[in-house]
C-alpha positions as CSV (number, residue, x, y, z in Angstrom):
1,X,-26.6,-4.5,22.3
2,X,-30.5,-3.0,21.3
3,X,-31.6,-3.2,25.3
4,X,-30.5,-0.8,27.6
5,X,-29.7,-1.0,31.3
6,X,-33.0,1.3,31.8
7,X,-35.2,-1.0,29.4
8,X,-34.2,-3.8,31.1
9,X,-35.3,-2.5,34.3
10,X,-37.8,-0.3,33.8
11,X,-38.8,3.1,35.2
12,X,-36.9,2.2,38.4
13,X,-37.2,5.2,40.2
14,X,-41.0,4.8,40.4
15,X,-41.6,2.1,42.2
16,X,-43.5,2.2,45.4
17,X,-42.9,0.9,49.0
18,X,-45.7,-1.4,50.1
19,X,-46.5,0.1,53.3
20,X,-47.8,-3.0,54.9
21,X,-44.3,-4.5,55.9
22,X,-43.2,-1.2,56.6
23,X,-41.0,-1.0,60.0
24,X,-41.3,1.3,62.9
25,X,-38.0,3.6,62.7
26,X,-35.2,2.5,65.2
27,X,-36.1,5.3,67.7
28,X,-39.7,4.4,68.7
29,X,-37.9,0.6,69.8
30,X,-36.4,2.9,72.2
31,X,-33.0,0.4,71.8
32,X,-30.1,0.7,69.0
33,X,-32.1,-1.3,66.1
34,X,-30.7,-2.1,62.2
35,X,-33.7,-2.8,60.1
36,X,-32.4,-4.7,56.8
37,X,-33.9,-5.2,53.2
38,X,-32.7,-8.5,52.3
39,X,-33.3,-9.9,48.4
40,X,-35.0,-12.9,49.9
41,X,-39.0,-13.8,49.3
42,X,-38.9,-15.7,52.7
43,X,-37.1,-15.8,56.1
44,X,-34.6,-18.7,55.4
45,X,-34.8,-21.8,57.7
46,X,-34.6,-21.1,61.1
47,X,-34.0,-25.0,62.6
48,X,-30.2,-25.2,62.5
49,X,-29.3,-25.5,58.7
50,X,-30.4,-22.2,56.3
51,X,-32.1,-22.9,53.1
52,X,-31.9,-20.2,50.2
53,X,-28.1,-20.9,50.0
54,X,-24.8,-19.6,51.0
55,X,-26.7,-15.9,51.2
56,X,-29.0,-17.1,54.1
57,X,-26.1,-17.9,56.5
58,X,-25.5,-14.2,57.1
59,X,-29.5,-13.7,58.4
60,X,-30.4,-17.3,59.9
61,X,-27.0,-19.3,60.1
62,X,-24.0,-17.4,62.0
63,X,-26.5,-15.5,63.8
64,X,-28.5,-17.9,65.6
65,X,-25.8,-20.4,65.4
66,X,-22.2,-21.8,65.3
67,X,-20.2,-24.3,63.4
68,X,-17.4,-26.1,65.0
69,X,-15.3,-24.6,62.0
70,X,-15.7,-20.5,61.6
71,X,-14.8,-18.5,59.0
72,X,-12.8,-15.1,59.5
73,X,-15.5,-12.6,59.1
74,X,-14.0,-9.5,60.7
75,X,-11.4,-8.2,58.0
76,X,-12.1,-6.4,54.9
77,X,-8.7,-5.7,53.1
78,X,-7.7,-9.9,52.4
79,X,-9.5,-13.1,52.4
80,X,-10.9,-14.7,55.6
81,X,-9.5,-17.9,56.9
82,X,-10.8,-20.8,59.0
83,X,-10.6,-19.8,62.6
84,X,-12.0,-22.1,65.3
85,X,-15.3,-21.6,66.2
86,X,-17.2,-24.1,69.0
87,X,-14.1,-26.5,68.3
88,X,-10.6,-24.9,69.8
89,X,-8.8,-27.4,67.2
90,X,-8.9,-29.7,64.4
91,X,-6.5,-32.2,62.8
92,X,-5.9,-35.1,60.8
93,X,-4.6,-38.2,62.7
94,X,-1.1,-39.1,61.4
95,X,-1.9,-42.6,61.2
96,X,-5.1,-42.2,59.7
97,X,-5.6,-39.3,57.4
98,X,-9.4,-40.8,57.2
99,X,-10.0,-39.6,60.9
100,X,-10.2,-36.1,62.0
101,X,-10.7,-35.1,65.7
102,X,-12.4,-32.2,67.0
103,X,-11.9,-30.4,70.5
104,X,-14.6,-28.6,71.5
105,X,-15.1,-25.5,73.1
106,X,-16.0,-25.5,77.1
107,X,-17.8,-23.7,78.8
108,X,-20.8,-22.9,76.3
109,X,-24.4,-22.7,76.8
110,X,-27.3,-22.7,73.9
111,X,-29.9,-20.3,74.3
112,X,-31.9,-22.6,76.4
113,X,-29.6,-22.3,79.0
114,X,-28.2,-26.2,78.4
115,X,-24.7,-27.1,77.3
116,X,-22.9,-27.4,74.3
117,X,-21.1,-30.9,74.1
118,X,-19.6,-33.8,72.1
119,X,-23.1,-35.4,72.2
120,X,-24.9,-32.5,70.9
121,X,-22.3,-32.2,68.0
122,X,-23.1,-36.4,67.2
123,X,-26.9,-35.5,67.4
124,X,-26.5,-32.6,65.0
125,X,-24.6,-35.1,62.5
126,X,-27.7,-37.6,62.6
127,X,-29.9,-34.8,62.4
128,X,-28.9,-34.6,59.0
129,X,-26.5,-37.8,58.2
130,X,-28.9,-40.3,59.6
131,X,-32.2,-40.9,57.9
132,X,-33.2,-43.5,61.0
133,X,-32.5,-41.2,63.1
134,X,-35.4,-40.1,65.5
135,X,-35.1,-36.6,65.0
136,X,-33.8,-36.5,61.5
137,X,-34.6,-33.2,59.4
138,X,-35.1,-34.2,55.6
139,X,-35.4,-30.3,55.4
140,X,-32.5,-29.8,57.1
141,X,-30.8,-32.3,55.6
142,X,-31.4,-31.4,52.0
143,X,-29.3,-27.7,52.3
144,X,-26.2,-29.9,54.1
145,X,-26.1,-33.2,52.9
146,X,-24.6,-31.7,49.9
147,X,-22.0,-29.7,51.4
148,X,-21.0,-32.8,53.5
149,X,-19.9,-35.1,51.0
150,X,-16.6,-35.9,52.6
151,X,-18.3,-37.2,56.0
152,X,-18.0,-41.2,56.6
153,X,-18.9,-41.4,60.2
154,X,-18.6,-39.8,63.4
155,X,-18.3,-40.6,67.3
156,X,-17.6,-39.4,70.6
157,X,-14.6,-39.9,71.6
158,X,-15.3,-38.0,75.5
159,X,-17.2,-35.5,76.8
160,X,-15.8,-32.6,74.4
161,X,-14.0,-34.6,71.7
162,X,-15.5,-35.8,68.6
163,X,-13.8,-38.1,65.6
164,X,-15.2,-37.5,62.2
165,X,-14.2,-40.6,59.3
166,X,-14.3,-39.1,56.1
167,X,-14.6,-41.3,53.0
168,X,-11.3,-41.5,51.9
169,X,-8.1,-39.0,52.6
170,X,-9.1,-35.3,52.5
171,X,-6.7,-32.5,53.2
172,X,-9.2,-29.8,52.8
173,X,-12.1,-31.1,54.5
174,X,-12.2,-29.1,57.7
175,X,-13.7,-26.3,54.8
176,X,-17.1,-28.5,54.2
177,X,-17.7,-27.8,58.4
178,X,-18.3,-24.5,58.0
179,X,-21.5,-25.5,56.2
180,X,-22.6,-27.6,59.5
181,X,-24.3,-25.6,62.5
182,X,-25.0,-26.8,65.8
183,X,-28.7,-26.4,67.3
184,X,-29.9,-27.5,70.4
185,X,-31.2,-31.3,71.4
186,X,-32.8,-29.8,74.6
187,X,-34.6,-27.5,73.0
188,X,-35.8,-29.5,70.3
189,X,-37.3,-32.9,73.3
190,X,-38.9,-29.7,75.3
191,X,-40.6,-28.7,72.5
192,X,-42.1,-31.9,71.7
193,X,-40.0,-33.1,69.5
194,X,-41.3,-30.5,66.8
195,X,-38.9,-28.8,64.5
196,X,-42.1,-27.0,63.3
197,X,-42.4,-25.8,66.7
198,X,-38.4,-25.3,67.1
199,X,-38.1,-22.8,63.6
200,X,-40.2,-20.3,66.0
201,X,-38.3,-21.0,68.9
202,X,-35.1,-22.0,67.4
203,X,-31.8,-22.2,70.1
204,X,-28.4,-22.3,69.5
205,X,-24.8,-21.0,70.3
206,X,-24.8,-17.8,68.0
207,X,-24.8,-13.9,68.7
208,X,-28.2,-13.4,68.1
209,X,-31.5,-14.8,69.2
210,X,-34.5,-15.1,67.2
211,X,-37.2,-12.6,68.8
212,X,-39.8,-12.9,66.1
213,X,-40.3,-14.6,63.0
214,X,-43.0,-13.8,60.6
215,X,-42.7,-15.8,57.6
216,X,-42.3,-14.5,54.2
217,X,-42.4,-11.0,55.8
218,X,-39.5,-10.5,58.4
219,X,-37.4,-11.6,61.8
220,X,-36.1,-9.9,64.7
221,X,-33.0,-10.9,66.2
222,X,-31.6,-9.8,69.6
223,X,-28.2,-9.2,71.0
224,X,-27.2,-12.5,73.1
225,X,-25.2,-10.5,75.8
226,X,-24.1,-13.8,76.8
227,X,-22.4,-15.3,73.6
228,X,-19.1,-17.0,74.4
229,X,-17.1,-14.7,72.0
230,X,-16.4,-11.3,73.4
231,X,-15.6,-10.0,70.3
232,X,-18.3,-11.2,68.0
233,X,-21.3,-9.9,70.8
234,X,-23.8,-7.9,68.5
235,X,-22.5,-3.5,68.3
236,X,-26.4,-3.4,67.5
237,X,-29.2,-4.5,70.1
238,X,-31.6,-5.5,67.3
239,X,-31.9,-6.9,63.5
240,X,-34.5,-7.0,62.3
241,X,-34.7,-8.5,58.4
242,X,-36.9,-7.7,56.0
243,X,-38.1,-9.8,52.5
244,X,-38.0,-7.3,50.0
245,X,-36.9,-9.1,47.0
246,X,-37.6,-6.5,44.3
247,X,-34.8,-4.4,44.0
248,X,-36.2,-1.0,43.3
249,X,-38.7,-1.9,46.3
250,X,-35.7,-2.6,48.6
251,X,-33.5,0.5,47.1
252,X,-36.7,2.6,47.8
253,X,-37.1,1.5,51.4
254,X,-33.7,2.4,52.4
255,X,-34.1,6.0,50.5
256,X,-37.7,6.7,52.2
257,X,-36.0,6.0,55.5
258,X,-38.0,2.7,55.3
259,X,-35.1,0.6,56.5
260,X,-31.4,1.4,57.2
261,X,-29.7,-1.1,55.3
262,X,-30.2,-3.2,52.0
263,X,-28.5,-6.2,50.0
264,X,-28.0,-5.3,46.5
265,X,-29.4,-2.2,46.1
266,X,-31.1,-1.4,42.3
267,X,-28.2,-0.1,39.6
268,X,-30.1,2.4,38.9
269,X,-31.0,3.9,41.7
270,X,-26.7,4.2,43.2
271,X,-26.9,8.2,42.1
272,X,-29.8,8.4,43.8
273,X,-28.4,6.9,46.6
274,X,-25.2,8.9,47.0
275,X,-26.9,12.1,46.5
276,X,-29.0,11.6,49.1
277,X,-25.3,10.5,51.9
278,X,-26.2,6.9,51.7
279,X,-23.0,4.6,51.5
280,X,-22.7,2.0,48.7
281,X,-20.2,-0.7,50.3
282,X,-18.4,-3.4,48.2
283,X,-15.6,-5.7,48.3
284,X,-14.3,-8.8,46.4
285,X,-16.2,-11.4,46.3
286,X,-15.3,-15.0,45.6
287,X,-19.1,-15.5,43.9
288,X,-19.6,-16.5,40.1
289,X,-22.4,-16.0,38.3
290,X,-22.7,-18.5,35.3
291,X,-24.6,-21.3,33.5
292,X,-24.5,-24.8,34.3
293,X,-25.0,-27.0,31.4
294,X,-26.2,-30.4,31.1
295,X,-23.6,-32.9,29.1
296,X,-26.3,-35.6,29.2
297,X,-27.5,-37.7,25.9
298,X,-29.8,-35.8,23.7
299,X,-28.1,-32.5,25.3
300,X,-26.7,-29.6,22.5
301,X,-23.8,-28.4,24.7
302,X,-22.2,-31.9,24.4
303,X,-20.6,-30.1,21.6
304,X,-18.0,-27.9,22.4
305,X,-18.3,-25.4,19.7
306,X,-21.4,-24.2,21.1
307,X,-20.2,-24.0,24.6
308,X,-17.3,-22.0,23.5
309,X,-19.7,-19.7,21.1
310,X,-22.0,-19.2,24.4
311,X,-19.1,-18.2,26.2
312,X,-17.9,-16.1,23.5
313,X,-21.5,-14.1,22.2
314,X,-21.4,-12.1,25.7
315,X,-20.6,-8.7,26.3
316,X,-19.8,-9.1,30.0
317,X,-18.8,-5.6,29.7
318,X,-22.4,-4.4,28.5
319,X,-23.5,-6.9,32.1
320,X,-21.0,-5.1,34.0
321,X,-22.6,-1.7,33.1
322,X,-26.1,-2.9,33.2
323,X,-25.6,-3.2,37.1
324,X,-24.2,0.4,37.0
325,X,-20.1,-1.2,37.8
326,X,-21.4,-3.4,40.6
327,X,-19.8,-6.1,39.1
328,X,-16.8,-7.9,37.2
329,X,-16.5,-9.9,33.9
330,X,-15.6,-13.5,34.6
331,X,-12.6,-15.2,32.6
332,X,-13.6,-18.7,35.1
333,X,-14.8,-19.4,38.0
334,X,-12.8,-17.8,39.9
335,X,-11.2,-14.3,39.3
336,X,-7.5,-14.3,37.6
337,X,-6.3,-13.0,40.9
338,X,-6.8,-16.6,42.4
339,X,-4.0,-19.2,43.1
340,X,-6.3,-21.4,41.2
341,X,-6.6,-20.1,38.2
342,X,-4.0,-21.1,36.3
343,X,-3.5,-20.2,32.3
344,X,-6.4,-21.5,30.3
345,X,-6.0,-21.6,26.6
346,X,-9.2,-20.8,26.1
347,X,-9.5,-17.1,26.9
348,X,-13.4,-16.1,28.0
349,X,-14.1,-13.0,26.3
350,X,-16.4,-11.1,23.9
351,X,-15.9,-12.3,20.2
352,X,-19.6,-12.5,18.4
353,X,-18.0,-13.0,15.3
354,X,-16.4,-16.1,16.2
355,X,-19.3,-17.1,18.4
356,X,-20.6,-17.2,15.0
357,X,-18.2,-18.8,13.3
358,X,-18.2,-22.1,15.5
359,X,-22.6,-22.3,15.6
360,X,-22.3,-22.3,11.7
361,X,-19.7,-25.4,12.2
362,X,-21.7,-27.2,14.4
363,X,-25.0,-26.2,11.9
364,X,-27.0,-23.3,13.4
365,X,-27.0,-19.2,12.4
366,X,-29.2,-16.9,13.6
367,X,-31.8,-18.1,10.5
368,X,-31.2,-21.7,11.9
369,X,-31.0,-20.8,15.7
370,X,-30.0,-23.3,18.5
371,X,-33.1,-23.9,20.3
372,X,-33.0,-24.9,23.9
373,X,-34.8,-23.8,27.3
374,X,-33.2,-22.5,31.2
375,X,-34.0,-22.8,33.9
376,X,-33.3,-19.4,36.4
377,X,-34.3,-17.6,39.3
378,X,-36.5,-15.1,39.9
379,X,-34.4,-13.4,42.1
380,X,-32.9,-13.7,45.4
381,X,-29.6,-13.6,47.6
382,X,-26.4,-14.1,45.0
383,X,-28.6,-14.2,42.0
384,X,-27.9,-10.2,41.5
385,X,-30.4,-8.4,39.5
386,X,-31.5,-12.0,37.9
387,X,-34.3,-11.5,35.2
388,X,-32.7,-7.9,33.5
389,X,-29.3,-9.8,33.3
390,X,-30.5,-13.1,32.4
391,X,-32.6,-10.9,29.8
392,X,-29.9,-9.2,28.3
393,X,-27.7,-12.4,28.1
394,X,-30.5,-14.0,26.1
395,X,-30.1,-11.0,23.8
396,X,-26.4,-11.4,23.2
397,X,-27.6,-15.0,22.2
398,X,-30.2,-14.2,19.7
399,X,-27.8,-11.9,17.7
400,X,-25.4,-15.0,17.1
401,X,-28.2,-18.1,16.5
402,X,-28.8,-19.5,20.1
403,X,-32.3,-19.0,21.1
404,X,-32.9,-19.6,24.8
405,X,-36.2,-19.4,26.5
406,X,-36.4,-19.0,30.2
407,X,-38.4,-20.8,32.8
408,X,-38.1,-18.5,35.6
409,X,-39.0,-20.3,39.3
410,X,-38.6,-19.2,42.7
411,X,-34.7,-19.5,43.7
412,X,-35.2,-22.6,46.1
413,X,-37.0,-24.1,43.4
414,X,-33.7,-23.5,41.1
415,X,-31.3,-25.0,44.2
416,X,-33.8,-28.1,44.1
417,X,-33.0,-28.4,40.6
418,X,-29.5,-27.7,41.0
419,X,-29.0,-30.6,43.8
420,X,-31.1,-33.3,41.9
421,X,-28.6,-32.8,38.6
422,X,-29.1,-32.4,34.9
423,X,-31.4,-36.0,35.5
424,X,-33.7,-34.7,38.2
425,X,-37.4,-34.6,37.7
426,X,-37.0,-30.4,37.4
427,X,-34.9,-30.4,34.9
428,X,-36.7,-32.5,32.6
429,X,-37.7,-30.0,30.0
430,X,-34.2,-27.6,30.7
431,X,-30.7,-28.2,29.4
432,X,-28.9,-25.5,31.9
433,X,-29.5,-23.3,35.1
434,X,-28.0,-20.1,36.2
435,X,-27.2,-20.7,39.8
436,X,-24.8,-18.3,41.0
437,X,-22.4,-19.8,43.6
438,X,-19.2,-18.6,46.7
439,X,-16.0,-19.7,45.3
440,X,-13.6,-19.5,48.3
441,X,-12.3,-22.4,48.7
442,X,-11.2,-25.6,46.5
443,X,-14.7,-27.6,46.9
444,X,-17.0,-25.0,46.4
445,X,-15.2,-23.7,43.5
446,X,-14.1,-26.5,41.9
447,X,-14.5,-30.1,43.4
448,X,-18.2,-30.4,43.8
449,X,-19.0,-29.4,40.0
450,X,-16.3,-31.4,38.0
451,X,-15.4,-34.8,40.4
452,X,-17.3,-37.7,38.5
453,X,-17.9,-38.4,42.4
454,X,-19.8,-35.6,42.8
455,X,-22.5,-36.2,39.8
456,X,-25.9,-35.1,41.6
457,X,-27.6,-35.7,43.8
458,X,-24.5,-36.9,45.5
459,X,-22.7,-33.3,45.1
460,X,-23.7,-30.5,42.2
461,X,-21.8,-31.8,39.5
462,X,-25.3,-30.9,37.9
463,X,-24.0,-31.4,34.1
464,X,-22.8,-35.2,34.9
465,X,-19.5,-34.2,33.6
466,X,-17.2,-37.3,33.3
467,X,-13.2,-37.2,32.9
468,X,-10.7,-39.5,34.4
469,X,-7.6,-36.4,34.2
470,X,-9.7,-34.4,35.8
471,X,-10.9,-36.9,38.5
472,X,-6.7,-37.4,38.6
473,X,-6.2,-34.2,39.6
474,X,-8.5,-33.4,41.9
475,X,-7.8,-36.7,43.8
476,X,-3.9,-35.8,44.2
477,X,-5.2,-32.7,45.8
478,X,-7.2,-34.5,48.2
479,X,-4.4,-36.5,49.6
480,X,-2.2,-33.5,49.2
481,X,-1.8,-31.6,52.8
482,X,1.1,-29.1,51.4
483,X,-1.4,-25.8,50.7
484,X,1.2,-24.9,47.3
485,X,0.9,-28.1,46.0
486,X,-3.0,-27.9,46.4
487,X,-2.9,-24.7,44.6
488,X,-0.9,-25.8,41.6
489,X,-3.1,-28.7,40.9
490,X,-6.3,-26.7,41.5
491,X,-4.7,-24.2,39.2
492,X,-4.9,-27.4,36.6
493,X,-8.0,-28.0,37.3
494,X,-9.2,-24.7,36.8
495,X,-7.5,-24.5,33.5
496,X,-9.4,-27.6,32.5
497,X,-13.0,-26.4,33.1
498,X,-12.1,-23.0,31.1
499,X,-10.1,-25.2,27.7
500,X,-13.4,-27.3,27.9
501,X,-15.8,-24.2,28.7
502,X,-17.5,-26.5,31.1
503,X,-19.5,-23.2,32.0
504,X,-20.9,-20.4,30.6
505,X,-18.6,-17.7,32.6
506,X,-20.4,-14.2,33.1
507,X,-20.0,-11.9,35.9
508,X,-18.4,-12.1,39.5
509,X,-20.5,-9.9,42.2
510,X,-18.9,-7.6,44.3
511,X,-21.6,-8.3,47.1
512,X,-22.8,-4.5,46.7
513,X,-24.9,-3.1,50.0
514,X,-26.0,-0.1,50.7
515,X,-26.4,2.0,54.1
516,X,-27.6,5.3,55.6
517,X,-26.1,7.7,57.5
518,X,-27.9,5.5,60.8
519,X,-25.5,2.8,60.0
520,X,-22.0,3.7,61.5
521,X,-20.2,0.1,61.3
522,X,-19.9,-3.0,59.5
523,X,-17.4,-4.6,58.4
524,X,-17.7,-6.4,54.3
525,X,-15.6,-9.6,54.5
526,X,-14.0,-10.9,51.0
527,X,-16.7,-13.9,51.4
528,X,-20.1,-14.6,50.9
529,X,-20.3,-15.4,54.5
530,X,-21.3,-11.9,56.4
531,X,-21.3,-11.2,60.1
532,X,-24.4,-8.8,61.0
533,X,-22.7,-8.4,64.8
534,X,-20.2,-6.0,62.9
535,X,-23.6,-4.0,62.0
536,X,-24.0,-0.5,64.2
C-alpha cells in the first residue's frame, strides 16, 4: 500500500483541545464525577428511543431508561445474555407461538415519581407502532420501528401483564425488545404534551437521570439512588458526556487531563497513551465493519465477480495496523468463532491478483476502472476511525480497477440512508454505504439484511437482496425454538452471504476505550451495549 497509517491521519499528535467545551476536573464538583469523550457530534435523543445507533444506547438509552428485555452487561470474559429487565419473564404461548406474554416488574417508579405499568408499556408501543396515535414520535419511531419488525400487536392483559402478537412464529423475538425503552406517559401530559419539552426533562426507569443537556456539546447524568436494581445503581455520582468526535481531539482531552475517559481513542496516539499510565481497554466485539451494496437494476455489484474482486483487493491486514491492532480482519459478518458462521467456500482474504483477474472478466483494469460512488460517514460511534480507513480501502481499490469516490455525510444522515434502502431518495446517486453494525444475535447479524421481508424501509435489507433458499432458511429458524437447531441453519445462512459476497467484509472492532489513572472500574461487555453504572 503507498499510504501510511500516519498519512492517513495526519500529524496526530498536534492537534489542539478546543478549550471552550472543556470540563471542570471531577474535584471542583466536589462529588465522584466521570467526564467522557464520546465519538458523537451531538447528544443522542434523549425522549425514550436513541438515535445515532446501537452506540447511543450506552450514553442516552440504558442510562435513562429500561427495556422490558436487558441484556447482560456486567461480565467481560463471555458473551452477555438476555436477562429480565422491567419484565420478570417472557414466553411464547404453547398454543399460539404468535403471542408472547410479558410479566412485568412491581414495584417501580419513573423518575417523576409515577409508576411503571402494563399501560405505560401499551403507550410506549403506540408511541412508536401507532402513527394515530396522540402522542406518536415519528422521531422516535424512525430508530425502532426498524428494530421491531416482528411486532403485530399488543394489549394489556392486567395491570402488570402485557401480550405482544408478532407477525408470524418467531423463536428469537424476545432479542428485537432490547431495542424498545420505556419513558414515562406522566411525564410526557405534565409537560404539555411536548416531547420537545420532554428531551430536556426526559424520565424513565434507568440508573441515571438527565441533569443537563446541552446539545451538540455535552449531558450530565446523575446517580438515581433510587433505581430498582441494587446492583446496577451508578459506582460514580456523575457522567457527564462529552461530543468530541475527532479522534485526536478526544485522545488529546483524556491526555491533557481534559476528561477521564474516551471511546476510540486515535491509533496513533495508544503509545502516547500508555506512557503517560492511561489504560487502553478492549474486548470482543460482535460489530462488523463492511459495505452494503445495492443489487438494484442499473447497479455494477449485480455481478459477482466484482463483489468477490472488492472483497478480495483488501489488505485487512494493512486496516488492522492502520488502527495501530485495535481491530480484526473480517472473513463475514460475524467472527469465525461464532456458531453461525459455518464454512463458506468463498474464503475472504487478501488476493489483488485475483481481484484482478475476475474485474478483467467482467471488463474493467485499472486503465478501464469500475467507476461507482459511496456513501459513508464522517465519523461517529461504531464507525472507527471512518475517513483514514475508508481512505485507505479506496486505495486498495484503485490498484486493482475500481474507482470509488466518497460522499461523506454526517452518520445519522448515512442511518437515514441505510433505513430508506438502496431505493431511497439518499441513495440516489450511491451504489453502497459503509455502515458498520452489532452482530450479536441472529436478526441483527443476519435476518434483517438478507430476508426478502426485510427489503427497506421495512428492515435494512438495504441492497434489496432477493432469494427464496435463503428466505427458506431463515424462515425454518424462525419457527425453530431448539437454540442448536437455530445455530446450524444460521450457520447456512451465514455461509450463503460469504459464497455470494453479499458484502464487502473488512474489519471487526474491538470496541477500544481508553482511561486514566481516575477511572478505577468498568466493566467492557462482549456487546456493543455498554453499562456506564460499572464506570468509577
Amino acid at each position: 500500500m503507498s499510504l501510511s497509517r500516519r498519512a492517513l491521519l495526519g500529524a496526530s499528535g498536534l492537534a489542539l483541545v478546543p478549550s471552550d467545551w472543556a470540563v471542570p476536573p471531577a474535584a471542583a464538583q466536589g462529588e465522584r464525577v466521570i467526564r467522557y469523550g464520546i465519538s458523537m457530534a451531538d447528544i443522542p435523543q434523549t425522549t425514550g428511543q436513541p438515535d445515532r445507533g446501537a452506540g447511543a444506547y450506552q450514553f442516552t438509552g440504558y442510562t435513562i431508561y429500561d427495556p422490558l428485555v436487558a441484556w447482560e452487561m456486567d461480565v467481560a470474559d463471555r458473551p452477555g445474555k438476555l436477562v429480565p429487565g422491567l419484565a420478570t419473564s417472557w414466553e411464547a404461548d404453547p398454543a399460539d407461538r404468535t403471542k408472547w406474554v410479558f410479566r412485568l416488574r412491581e414495584g417501580v417508579k419513573f423518575h417523576d415519581g409515577s409508576a411503571f405499568d402494563a399501560d405505560a408499556v401499551v403507550w410506549n408501543f403506540e408511541k412508536v407502532l401507532n402513527p394515530q396515535a396522540p402522542h406518536f414520535d415519528n422521531r422516535q419511531a424512525a430508530q425502532v420501528r426498524p428494530r421491531l419488525p416482528s411486532v403485530a400487536s399488543w394489549r394489556k392483559l392486567d395491570a402488570m401483564t402485557v401480550e405482544v402478537t408478532t407477525k408470524a412464529i418467531d423463536s428469537i423475538f424476545p432479542y428485537q425488545m432490547l431495542w424498545f425503552l420505556i419513558s414515562s406517559p406522566a411525564q410526557y401530559e405534565k409537560l404539555g404534551r411536548s416531547w420537545e419539552r420532554f428531551a430536556d426533562q426526559p424520565s424513565g426507569t434507568g440508573p441515571f437521570r438527565l441533569a443537563k443537556l446541552t446539545p451538540r456539546a455535552s449531558a450530565e447524568l446523575v446517580r438515581n439512588s433510587a433505581y430498582w436494581d441494587p446492583k446496577r445503581i451508578p459506582k460514580a455520582d456523575r457522567v457527564i458526556l462529552v461530543c468530541a468526535p475527532d479522534a485526536v481531539t478526544r485522545t488529546n482531552a483524556l491526555l491533557t487531563n481534559q476528561v477521564d475517559f474516551i471511546e476510540t481513542p486515535a491509533p496513533d496516539l495508544v503509545p502516547r497513551l500508555k506512557q503517560s499510565g492511561a489504560r487502553i481497554i478492549e474486548n470482543v466485539t460482535p460489530h462488523v465493519w463492511n459495505y452494503h451494496l445495492s443489487l438494484l437494476e442499473n447497479s455494477p455489484w449485480r455481478d459477482i465477480r466484482l463483489r468477490k474482486a472488492a472483497n478480495l483487493a483488501i489488505d485487512r491486514d494493512g486496516v488492522v495496523a492502520l488502527m495501530n491492532g485495535l481491530a480484526k480482519p473480517a472473513a463475514g459478518v460475524v467472527d469465525p468463532s461464532s456458531p453461525w458462521f459455518g464454512n463458506p467456500g468463498f474464503k475472504v482474504r487478501y488476493d489483488p491478483a485475483e481481484a484482478r483477474r475476475l474485474l478483467a472478466e467482467a471488463g474493467f483494469s485499472p486503465r478501464n476502472p469500475l467507476r461507482t460512488r459511496f456513501l459513508v460517514a464522517t465519523g461517529g460511534s461504531g464507525q472507527m476511525l471512518s475517513m483514514p480507513m475508508n481512505e485507505y480501502v479506496q486505495q486498495s481499490w484503485r490498484e486493482v480497477g475500481i474507482e470509488v469516490e466518497f460522499e461523506p455525510v454526517e452518520l445519522e444522515v448515512l442511518y437515514t440512508c441505510w433505513r430508506q434502502g438502496a431505493a431511497g431518495e439518499l441513495a440516489r446517486n450511491v451504489t453502497a454505504n459503509n455502515v458498520a453494525y452489532v452482530t450479536s444475535d441472529p436478526l441483527y447479524a443476519l435476518i434483517r439484511f438478507f430476508h426478502s421481508k426485510q427489503i427497506a424501509p421495512t428492515g435494512v435489507n438495504w441492497s434489496h437482496y432477493r432469494d427464496a433458499e435463503m428466505d427458506r432458511l431463515i424462515d425454518t429458524a424462525m419457527q425453530t425454538f431448539d437454540p442448536a437447531e437455530v445455530d446450524r441453519l444460521m450457520a447456512k445462512v451465514h455461509e450463503k452471504a460469504v459464497d455470494e459476497a453479499l458484502l464487502v467484509f473488512v474489519v471487526h472492532d474491538t470496541n477500544p476505550h481508553a482511561a486514566t489513572s481516575r477511572v478505577r472500574g468498568y466493566t467492557q461487555a462482549q456487546h456493543w451495549f455498554q453499562d456506564l453504572t460499572t464506570l468509577a
